[in-house]
C-alpha positions in Angstrom: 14.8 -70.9 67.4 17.0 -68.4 69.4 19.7 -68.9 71.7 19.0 -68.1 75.6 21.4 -65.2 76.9 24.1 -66.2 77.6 24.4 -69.5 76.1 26.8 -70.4 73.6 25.2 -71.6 69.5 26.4 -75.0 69.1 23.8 -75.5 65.9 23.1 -73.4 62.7 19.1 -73.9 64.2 20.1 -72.1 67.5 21.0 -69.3 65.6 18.4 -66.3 64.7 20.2 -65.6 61.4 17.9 -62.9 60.4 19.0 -60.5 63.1 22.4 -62.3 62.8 25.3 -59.6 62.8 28.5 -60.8 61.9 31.8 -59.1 63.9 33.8 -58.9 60.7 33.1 -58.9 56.2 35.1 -60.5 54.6 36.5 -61.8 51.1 38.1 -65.4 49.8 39.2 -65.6 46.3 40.4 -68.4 44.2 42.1 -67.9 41.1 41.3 -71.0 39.0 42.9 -71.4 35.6 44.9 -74.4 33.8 43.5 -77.0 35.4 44.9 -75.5 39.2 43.8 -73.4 41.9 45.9 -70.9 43.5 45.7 -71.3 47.3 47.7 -69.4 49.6 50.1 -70.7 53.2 48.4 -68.3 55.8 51.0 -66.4 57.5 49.4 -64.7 60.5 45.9 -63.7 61.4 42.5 -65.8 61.5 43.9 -69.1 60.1 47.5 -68.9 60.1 49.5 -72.3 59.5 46.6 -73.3 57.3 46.2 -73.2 53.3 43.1 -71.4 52.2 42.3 -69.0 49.5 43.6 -65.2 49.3 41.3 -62.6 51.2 40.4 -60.6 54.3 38.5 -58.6 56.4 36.3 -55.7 54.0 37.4 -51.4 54.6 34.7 -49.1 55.8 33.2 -48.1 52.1 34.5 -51.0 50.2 32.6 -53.5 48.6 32.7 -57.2 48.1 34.7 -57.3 44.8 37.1 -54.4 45.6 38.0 -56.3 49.0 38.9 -59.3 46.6 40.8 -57.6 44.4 43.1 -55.7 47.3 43.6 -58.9 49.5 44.5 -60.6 46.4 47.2 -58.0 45.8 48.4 -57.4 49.0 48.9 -61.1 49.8 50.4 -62.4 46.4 50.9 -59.1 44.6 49.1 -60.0 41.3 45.8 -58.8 40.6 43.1 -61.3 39.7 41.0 -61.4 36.5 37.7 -62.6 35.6 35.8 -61.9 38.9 32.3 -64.1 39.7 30.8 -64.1 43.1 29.8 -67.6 43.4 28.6 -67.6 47.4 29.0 -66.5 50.8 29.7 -68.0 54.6 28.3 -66.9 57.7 30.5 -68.2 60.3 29.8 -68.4 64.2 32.3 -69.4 66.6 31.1 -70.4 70.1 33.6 -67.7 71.3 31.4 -64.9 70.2 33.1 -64.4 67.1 31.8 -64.1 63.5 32.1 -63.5 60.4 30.1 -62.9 57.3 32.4 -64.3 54.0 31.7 -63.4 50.6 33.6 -66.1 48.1 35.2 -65.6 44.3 36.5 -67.3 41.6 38.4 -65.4 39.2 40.4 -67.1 35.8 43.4 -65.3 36.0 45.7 -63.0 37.5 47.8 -60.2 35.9 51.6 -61.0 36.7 53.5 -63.8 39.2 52.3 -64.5 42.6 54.8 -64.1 44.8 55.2 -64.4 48.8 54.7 -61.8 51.2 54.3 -61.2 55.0 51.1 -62.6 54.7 51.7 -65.5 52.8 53.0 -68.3 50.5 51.5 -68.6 47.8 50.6 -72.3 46.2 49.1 -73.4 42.8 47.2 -76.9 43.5 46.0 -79.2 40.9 42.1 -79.0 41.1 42.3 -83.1 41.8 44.8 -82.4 44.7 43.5 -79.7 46.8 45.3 -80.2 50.0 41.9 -80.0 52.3 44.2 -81.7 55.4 45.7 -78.5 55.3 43.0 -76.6 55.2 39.8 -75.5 57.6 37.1 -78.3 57.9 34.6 -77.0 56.4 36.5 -76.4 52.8 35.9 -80.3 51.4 32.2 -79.7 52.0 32.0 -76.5 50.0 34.8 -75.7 47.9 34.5 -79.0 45.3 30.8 -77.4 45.1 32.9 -73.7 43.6 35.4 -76.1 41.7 31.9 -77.5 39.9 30.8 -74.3 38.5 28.1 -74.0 41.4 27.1 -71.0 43.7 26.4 -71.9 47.3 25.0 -70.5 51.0 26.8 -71.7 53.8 26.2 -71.6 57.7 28.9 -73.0 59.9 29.6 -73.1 63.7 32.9 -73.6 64.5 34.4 -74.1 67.8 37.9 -72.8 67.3 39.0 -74.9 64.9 36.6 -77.9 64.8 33.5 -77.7 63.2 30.6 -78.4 65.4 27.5 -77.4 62.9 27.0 -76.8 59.2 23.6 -76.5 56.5 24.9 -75.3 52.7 23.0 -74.4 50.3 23.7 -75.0 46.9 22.2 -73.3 43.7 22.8 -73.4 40.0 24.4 -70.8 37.8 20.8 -69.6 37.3 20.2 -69.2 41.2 18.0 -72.0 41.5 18.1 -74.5 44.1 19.8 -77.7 43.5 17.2 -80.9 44.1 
C-alpha cells in the first residue's frame, strides 16, 4: 500500500519501502564489554537531551563501518574494537523526514571515553539501561542487540512519539526467528 500525495505515513503498511529513500545514512554503535554498555548524553542535533548510542549521519564515500568508527571518535574520542553489524532502522517521521540507520556492537574501545561537544559519555549496566531516557523505540529493539540477535526495524515516529513499528528479528545465521 502507498500513501496518497500529500498525505502524511502514520503506519509502516502506508509506506512503499521499496522505493523508500531515506533523507539521511546513518550509524549507532554500542560498545558492550564487562557486563555494560557504553551509551552516550546527546548534546545537540537529532536527539539531543536523550541517551542513545554513539553515531551519526554517513560522508559522501564512506561506508557503514567507517561512519561507526569516526562518530565513535569524534563523540567520546576512543576508537571502538571488535566491530559486528547486527541490524538496521528505517525511520519515517510524519514531518517528511527520514533516515536509514545502520547499528553496531563492538567489544571494546582503544583508550577512555571522554566528553566532548557532542556528548557525555555513560557506561550502563546491561540490566539498567536507562530506556526513560532514551527514544521509544530502543526497549523494543535494543534488548534484541544486547541478546546476541540481528534485527530489521521499521518505525514511524511523530516527532518524538512513536506512532508505528514491525521488527524483524534474525539469528546469528540470518535466519528468521519463529
Amino acid at each position: 500500500m502507498t500513501m496518497p500525495p500529500g498525505q502524511v505515513p502514520r503506519s509502516v503498511d502506508a509506506i512503499d519501502w521499496e522505493t523508500w529513500a531515506p533523507t539521511d545514512r546513518a550509524t549507532l554503535l554500542f560498545v558492550i564489554r564487562d557486563g555494560e554498555i557504553l551509551l552516550i548524553h546527546k548534546k545537540r542535533g537529532l536527539g539531543a537531551g536523550k541517551i542513545n548510542g554513539p553515531g551519526g549521519r554517513i560522508d559522501p564515500g564512506e561506508s557503514p563501518p567507517e561512519c561507526a568508527i569516526r562518530e565513535v571518535r569524534e563523540e567520546l574520542e576512543v576508537t571502538p574494537t571488535g566491530l559486528r553489524e547486527c541490524g538496521e532502522h528505517r525511520f519515517q517521521f510524519v514531518d517528511g523526514y527520514s533516515i536509514h540507520v545502520h547499528v553496531f556492537t563492538a567489544t571494546g574501545c582503544d583508550g577512555v571515553p571522554r566528553e566532548t561537544d557532542e556528548a557525555v559519555p555513560l557506561w550502563a549496566p546491561l540490566d539498567r539501561v536507562p530506556y526513560d531516557e532514551m527514544w521509544e523505540d530502543d526497549r523494543i529493539w535494543l534488548p534484541v542487540l544486547l541478546g546476541g540477535k540481528s534485527f530489521t526495524g521499521w518505525w514511524i515516529f511523530d516527532g518524538e512519539t512513536m506512532v508505528d513499528h514491525h521488527l524483524e528479528v534474525t539469528t546469528d545465521a540470518g535466519l528468521p526467528q519463529g
